[in-house]
PDB file of N, CA, C and O in Angstrom:
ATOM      1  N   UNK A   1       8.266  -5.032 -24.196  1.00  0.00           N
ATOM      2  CA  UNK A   1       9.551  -4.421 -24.469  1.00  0.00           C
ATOM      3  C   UNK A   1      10.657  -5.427 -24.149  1.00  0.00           C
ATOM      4  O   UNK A   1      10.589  -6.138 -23.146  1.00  0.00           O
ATOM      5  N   UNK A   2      11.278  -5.458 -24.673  1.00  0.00           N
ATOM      6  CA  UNK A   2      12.317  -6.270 -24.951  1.00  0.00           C
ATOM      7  C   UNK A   2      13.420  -5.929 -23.840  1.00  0.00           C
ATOM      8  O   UNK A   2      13.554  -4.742 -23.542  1.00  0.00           O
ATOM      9  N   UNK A   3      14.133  -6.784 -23.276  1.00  0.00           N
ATOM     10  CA  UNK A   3      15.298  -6.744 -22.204  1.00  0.00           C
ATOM     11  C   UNK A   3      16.273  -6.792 -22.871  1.00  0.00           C
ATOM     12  O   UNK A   3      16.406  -7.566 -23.819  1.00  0.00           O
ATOM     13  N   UNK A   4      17.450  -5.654 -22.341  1.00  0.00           N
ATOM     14  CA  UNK A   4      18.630  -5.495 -23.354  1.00  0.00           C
ATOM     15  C   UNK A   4      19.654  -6.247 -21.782  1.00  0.00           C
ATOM     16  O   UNK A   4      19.328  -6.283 -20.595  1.00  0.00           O
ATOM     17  N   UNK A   5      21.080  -6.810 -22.570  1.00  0.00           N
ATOM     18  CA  UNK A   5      21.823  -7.415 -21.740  1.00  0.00           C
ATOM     19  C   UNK A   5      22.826  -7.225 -22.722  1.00  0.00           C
ATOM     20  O   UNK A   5      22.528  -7.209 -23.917  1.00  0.00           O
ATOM     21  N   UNK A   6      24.237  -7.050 -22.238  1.00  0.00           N
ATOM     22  CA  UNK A   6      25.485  -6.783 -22.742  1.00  0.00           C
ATOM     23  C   UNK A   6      26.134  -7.729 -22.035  1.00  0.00           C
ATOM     24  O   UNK A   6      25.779  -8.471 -21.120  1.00  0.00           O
ATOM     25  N   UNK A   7      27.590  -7.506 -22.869  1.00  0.00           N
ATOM     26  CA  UNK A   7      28.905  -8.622 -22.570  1.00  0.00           C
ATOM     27  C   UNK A   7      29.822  -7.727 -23.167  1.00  0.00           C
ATOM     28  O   UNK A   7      29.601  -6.516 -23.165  1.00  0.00           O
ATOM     29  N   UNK A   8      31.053  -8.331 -23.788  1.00  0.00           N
ATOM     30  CA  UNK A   8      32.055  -7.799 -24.090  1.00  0.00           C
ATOM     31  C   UNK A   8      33.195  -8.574 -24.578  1.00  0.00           C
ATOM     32  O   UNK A   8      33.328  -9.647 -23.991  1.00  0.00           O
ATOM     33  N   UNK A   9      33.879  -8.377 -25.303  1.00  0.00           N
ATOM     34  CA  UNK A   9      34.791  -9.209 -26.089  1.00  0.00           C
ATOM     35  C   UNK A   9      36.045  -8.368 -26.031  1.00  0.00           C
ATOM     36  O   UNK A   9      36.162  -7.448 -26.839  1.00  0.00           O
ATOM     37  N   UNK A  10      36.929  -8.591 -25.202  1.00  0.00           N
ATOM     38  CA  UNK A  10      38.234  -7.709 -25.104  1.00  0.00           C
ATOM     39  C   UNK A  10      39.062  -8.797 -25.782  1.00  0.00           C
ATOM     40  O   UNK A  10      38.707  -9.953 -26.013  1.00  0.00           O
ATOM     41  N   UNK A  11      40.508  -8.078 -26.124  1.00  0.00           N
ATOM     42  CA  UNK A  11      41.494  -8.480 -26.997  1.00  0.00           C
ATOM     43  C   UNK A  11      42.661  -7.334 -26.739  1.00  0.00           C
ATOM     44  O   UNK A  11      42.377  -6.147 -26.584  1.00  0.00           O
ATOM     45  N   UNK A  12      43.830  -7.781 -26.717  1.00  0.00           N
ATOM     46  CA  UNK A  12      45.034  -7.125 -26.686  1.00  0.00           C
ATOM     47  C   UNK A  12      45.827  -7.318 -28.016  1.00  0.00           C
ATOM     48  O   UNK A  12      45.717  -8.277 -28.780  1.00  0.00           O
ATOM     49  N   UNK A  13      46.774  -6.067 -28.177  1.00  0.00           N
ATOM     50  CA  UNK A  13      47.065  -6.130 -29.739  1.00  0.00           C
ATOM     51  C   UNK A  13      48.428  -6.370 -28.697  1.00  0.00           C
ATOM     52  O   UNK A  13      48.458  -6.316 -27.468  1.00  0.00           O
ATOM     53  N   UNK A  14      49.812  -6.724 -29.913  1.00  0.00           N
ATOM     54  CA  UNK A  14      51.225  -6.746 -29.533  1.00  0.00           C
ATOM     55  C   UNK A  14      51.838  -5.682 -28.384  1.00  0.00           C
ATOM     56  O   UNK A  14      52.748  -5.975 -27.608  1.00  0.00           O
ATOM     57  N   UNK A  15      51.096  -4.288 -28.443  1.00  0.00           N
ATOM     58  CA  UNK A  15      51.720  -3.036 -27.541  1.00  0.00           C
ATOM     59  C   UNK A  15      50.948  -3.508 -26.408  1.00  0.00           C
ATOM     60  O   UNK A  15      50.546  -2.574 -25.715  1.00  0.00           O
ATOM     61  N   UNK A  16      50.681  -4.425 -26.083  1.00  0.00           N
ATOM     62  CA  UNK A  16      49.945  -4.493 -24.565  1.00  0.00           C
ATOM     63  C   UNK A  16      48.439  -3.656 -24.186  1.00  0.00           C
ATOM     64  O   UNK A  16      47.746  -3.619 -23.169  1.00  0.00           O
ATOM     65  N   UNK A  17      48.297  -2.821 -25.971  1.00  0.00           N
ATOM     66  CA  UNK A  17      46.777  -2.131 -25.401  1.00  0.00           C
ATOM     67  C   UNK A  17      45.754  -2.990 -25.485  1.00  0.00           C
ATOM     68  O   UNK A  17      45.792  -3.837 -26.378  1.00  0.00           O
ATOM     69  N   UNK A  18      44.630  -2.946 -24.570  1.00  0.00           N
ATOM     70  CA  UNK A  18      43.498  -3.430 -24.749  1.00  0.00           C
ATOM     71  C   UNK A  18      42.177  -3.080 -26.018  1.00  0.00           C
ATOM     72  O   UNK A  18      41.981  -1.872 -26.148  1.00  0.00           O
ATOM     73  N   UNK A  19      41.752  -3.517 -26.452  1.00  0.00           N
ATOM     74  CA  UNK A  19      40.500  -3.440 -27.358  1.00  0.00           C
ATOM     75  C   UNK A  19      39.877  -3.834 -26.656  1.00  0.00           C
ATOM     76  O   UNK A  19      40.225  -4.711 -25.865  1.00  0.00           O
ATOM     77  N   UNK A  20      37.968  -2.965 -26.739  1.00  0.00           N
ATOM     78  CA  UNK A  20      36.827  -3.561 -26.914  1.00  0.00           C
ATOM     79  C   UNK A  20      35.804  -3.858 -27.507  1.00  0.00           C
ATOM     80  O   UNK A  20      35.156  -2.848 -27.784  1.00  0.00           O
ATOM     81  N   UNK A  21      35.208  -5.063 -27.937  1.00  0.00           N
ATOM     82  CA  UNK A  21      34.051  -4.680 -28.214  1.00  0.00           C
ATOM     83  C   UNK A  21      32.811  -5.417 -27.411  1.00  0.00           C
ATOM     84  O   UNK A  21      32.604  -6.519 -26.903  1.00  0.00           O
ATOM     85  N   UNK A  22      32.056  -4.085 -27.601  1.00  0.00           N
ATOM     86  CA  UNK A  22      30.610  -4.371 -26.607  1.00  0.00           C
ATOM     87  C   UNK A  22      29.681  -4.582 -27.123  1.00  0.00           C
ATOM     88  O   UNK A  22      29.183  -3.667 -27.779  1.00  0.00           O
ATOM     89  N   UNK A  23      28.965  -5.980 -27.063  1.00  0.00           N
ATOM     90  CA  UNK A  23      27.960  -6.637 -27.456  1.00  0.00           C
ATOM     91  C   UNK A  23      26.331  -6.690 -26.797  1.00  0.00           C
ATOM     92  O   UNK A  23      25.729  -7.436 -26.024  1.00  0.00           O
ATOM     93  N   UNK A  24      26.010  -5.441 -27.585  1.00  0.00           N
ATOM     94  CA  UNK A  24      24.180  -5.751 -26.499  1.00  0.00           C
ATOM     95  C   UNK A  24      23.481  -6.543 -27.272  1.00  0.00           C
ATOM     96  O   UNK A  24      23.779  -6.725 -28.452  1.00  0.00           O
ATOM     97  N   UNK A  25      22.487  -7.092 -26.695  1.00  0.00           N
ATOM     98  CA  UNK A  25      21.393  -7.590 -26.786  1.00  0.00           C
ATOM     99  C   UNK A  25      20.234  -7.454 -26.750  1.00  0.00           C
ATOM    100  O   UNK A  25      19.627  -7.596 -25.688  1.00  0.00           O
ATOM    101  N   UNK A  26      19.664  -7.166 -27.809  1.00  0.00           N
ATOM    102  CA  UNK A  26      17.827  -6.984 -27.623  1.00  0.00           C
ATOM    103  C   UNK A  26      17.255  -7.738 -28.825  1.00  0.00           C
ATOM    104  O   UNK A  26      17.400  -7.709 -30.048  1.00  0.00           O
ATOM    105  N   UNK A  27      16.480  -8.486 -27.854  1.00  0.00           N
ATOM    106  CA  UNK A  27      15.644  -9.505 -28.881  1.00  0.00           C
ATOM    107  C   UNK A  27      16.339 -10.596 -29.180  1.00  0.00           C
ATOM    108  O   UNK A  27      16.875 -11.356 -28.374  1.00  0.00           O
ATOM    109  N   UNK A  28      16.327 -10.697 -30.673  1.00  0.00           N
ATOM    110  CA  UNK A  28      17.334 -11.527 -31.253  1.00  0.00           C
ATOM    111  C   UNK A  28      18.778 -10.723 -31.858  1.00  0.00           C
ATOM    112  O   UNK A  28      19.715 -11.348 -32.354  1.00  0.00           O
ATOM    113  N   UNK A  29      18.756  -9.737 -31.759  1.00  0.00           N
ATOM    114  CA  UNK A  29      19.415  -8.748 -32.523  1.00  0.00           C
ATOM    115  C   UNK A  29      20.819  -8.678 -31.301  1.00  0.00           C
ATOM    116  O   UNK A  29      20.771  -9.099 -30.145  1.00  0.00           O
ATOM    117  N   UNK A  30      22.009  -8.018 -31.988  1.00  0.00           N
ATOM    118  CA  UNK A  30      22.852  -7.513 -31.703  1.00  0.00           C
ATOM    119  C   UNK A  30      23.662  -6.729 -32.315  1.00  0.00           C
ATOM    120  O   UNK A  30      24.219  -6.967 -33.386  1.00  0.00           O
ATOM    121  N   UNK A  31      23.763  -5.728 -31.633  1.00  0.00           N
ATOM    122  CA  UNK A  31      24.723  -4.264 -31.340  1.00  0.00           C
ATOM    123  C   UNK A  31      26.253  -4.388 -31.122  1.00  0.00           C
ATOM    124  O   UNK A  31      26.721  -4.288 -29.988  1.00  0.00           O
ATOM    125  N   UNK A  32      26.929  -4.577 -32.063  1.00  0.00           N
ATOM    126  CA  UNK A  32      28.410  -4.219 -31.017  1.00  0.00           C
ATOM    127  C   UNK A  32      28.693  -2.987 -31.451  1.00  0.00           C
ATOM    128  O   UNK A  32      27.877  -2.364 -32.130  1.00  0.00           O
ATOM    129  N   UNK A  33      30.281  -2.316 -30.997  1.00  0.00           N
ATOM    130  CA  UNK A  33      30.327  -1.428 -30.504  1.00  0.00           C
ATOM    131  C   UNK A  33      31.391  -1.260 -30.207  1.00  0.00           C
ATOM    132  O   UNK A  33      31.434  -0.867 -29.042  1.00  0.00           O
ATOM    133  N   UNK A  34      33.171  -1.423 -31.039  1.00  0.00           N
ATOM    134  CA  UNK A  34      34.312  -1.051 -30.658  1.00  0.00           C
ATOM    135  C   UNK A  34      34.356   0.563 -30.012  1.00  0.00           C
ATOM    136  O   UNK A  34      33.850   1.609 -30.419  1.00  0.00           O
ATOM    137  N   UNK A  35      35.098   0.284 -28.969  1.00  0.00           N
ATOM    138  CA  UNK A  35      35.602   1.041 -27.861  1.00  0.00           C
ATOM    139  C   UNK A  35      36.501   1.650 -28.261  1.00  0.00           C
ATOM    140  O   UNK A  35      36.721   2.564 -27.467  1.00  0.00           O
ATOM    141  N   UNK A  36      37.421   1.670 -29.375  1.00  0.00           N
ATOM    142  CA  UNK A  36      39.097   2.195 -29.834  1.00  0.00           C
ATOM    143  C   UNK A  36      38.622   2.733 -31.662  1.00  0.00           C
ATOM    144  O   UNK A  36      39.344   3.484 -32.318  1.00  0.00           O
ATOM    145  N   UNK A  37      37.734   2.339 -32.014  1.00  0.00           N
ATOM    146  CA  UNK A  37      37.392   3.049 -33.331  1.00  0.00           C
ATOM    147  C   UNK A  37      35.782   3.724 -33.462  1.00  0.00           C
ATOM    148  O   UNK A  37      35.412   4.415 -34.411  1.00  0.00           O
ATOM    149  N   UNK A  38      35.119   3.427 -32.529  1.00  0.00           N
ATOM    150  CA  UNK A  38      33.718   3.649 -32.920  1.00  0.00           C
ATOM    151  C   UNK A  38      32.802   2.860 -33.833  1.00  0.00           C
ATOM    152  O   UNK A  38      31.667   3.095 -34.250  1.00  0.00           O
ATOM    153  N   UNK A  39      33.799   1.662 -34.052  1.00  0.00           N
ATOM    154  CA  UNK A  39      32.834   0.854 -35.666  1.00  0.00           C
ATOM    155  C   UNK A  39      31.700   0.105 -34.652  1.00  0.00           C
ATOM    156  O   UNK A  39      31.623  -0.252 -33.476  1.00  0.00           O
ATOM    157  N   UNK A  40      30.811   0.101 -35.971  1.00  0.00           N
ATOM    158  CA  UNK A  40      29.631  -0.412 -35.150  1.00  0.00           C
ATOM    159  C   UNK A  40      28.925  -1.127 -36.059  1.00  0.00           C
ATOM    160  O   UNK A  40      28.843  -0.766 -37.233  1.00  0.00           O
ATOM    161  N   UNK A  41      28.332  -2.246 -35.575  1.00  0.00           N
ATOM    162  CA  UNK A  41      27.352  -3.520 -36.678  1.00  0.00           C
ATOM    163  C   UNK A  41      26.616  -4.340 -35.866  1.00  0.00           C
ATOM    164  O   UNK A  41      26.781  -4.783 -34.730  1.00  0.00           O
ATOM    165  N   UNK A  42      25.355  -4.491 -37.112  1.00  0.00           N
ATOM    166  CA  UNK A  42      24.371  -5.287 -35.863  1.00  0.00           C
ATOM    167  C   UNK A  42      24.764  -6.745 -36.723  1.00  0.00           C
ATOM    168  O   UNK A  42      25.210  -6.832 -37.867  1.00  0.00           O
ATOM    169  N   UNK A  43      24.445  -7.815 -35.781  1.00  0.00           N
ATOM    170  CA  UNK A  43      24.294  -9.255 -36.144  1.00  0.00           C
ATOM    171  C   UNK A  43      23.431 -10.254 -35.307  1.00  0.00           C
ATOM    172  O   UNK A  43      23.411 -10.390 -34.084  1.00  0.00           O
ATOM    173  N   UNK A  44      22.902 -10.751 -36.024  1.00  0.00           N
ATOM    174  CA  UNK A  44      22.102 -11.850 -35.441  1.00  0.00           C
ATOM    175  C   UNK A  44      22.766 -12.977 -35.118  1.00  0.00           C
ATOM    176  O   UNK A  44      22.478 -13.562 -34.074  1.00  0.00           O
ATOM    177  N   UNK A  45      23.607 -13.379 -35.838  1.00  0.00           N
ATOM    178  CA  UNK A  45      24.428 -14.725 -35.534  1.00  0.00           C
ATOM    179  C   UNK A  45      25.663 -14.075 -35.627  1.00  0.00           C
ATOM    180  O   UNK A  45      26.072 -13.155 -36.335  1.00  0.00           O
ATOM    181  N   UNK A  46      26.501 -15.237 -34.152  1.00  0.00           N
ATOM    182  CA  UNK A  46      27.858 -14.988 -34.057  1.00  0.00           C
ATOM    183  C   UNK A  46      28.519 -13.467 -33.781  1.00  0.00           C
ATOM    184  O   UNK A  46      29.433 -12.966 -34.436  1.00  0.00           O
ATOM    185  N   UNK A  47      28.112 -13.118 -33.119  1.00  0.00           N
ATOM    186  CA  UNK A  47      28.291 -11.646 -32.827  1.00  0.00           C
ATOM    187  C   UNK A  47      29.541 -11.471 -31.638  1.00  0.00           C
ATOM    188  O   UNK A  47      29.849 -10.391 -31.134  1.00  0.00           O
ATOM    189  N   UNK A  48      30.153 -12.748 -31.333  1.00  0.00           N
ATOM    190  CA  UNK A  48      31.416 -12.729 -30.210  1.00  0.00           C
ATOM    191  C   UNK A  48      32.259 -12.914 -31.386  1.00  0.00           C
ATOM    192  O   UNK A  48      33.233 -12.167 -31.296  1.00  0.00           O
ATOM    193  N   UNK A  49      32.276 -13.751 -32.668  1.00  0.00           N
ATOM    194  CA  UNK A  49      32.919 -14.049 -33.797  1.00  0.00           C
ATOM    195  C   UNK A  49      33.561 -12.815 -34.295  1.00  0.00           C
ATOM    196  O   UNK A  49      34.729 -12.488 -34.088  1.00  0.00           O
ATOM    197  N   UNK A  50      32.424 -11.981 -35.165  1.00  0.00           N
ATOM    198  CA  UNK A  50      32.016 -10.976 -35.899  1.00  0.00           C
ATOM    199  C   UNK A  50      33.212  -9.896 -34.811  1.00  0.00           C
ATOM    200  O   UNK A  50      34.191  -9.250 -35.183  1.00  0.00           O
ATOM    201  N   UNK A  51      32.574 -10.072 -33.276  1.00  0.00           N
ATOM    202  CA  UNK A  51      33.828  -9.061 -32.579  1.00  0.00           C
ATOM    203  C   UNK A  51      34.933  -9.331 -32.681  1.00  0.00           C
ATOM    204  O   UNK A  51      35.676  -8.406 -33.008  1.00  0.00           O
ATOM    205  N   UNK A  52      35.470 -10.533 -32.482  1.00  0.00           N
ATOM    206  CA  UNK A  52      36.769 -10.834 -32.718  1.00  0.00           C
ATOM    207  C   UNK A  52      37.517 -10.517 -33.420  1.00  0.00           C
ATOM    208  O   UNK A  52      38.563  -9.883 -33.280  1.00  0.00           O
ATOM    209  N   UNK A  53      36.738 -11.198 -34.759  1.00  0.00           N
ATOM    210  CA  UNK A  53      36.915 -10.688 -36.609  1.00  0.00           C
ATOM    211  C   UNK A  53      37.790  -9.317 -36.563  1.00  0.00           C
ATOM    212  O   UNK A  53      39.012  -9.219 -36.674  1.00  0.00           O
ATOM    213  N   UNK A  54      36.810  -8.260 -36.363  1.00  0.00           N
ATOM    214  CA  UNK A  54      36.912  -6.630 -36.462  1.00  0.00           C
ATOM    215  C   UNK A  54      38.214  -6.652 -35.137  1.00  0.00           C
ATOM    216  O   UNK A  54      39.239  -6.091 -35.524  1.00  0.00           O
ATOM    217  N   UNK A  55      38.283  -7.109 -33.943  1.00  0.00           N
ATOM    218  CA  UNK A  55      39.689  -6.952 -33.121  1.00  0.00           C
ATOM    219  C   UNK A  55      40.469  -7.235 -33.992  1.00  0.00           C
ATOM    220  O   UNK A  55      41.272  -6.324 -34.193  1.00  0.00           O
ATOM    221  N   UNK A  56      40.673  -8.573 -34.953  1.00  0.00           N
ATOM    222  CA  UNK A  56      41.936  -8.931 -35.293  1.00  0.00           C
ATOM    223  C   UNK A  56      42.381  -8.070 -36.465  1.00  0.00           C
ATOM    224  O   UNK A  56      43.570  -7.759 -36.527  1.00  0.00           O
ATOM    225  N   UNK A  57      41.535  -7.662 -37.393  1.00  0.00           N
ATOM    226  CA  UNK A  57      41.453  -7.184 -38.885  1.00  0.00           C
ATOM    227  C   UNK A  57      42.178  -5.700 -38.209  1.00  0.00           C
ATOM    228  O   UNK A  57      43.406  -5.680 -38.287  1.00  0.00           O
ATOM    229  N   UNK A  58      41.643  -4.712 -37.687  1.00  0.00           N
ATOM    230  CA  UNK A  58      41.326  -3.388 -37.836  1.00  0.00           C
ATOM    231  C   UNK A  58      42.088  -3.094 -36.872  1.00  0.00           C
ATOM    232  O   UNK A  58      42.526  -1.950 -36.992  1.00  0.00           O
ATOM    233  N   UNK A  59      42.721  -4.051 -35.239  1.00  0.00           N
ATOM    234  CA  UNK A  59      43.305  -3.571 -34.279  1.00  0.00           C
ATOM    235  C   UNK A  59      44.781  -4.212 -34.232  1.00  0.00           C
ATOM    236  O   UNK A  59      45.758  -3.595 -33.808  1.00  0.00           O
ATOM    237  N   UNK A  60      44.823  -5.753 -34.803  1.00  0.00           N
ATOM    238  CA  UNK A  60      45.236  -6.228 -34.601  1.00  0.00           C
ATOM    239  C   UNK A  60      45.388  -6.902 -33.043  1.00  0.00           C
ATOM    240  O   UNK A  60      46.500  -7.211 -32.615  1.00  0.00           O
ATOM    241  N   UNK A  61      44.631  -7.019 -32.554  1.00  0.00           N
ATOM    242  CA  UNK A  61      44.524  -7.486 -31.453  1.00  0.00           C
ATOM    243  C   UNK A  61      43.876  -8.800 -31.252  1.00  0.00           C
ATOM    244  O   UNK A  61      42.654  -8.934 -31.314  1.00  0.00           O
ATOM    245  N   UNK A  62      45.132 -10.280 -30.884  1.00  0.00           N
ATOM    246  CA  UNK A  62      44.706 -11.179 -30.900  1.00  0.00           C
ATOM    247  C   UNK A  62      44.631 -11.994 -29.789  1.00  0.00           C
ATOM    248  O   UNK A  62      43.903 -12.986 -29.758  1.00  0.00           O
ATOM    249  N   UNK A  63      45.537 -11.540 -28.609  1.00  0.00           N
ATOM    250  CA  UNK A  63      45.787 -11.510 -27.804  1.00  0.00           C
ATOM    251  C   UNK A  63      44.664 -12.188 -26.404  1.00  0.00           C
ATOM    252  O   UNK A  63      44.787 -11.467 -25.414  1.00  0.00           O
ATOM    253  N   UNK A  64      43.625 -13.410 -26.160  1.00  0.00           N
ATOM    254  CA  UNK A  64      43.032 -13.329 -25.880  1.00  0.00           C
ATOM    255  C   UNK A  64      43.129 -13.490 -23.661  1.00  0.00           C
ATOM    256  O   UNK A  64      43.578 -14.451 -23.036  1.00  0.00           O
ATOM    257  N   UNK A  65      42.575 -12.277 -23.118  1.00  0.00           N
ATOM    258  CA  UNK A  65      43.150 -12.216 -22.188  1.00  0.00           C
ATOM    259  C   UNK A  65      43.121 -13.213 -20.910  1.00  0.00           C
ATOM    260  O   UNK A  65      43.889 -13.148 -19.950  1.00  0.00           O
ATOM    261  N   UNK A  66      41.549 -14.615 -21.194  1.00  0.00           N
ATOM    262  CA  UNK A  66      41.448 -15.715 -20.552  1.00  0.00           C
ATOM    263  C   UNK A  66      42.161 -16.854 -21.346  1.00  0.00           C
ATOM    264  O   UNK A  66      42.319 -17.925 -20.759  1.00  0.00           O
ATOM    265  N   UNK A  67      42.600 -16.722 -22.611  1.00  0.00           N
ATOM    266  CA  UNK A  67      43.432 -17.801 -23.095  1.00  0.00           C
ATOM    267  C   UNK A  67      44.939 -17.676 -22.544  1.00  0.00           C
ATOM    268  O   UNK A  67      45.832 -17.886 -23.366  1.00  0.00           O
ATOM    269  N   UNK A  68      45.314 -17.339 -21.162  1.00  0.00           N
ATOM    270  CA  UNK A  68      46.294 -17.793 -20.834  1.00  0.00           C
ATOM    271  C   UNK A  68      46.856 -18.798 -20.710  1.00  0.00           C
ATOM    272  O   UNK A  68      46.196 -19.782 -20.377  1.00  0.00           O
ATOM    273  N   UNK A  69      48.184 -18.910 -20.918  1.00  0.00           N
ATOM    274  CA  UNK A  69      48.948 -20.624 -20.756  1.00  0.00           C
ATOM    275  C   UNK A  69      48.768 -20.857 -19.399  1.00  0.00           C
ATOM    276  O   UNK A  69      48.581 -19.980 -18.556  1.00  0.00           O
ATOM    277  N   UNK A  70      48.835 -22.188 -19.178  1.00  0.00           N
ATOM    278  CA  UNK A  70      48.701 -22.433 -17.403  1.00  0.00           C
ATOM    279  C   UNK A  70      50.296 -22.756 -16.563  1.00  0.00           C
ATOM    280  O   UNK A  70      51.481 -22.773 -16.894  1.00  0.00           O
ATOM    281  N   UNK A  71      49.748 -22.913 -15.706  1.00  0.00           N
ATOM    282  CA  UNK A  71      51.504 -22.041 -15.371  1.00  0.00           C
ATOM    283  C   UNK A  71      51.985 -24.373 -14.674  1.00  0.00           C
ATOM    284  O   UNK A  71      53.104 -24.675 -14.258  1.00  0.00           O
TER     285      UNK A  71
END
């Protein structure tokens, strides 16, 4: 049986809300899993991409919350 392991790809749109999407893992396969619409798609490749993609398209949220400027 296969070991499942998750991550997560957050993004902020212009209003300061957060987006997620949650990325599991089993096998080679992946699950994400927006948090603010319910959309959901599996991918084998690029599946932090693919999350992003769907943040920017559908939430507008580009906002990335470790790409801060350094002070």
């Amino acid at each position: 049986m296969p070991s499942i392991t998750s991550s997560k790809v957050s993004r902020w749109d212009q209003h300061g809300r957060e987006h997620i999407v949650h990325v599991q893992k089993a096998g080679v396969q992946r699950a994400l899993t927006c948090d603010t619409c319910g959309w959901r798609k599996s991918a084998q490749f690029l599946p932090w991409l693919k999350a992003e993609e769907h943040l920017a398209e559908a939430h507008q949220a580009t906002i990335d919350p470790a790409g801060t400027p350094g002070t």
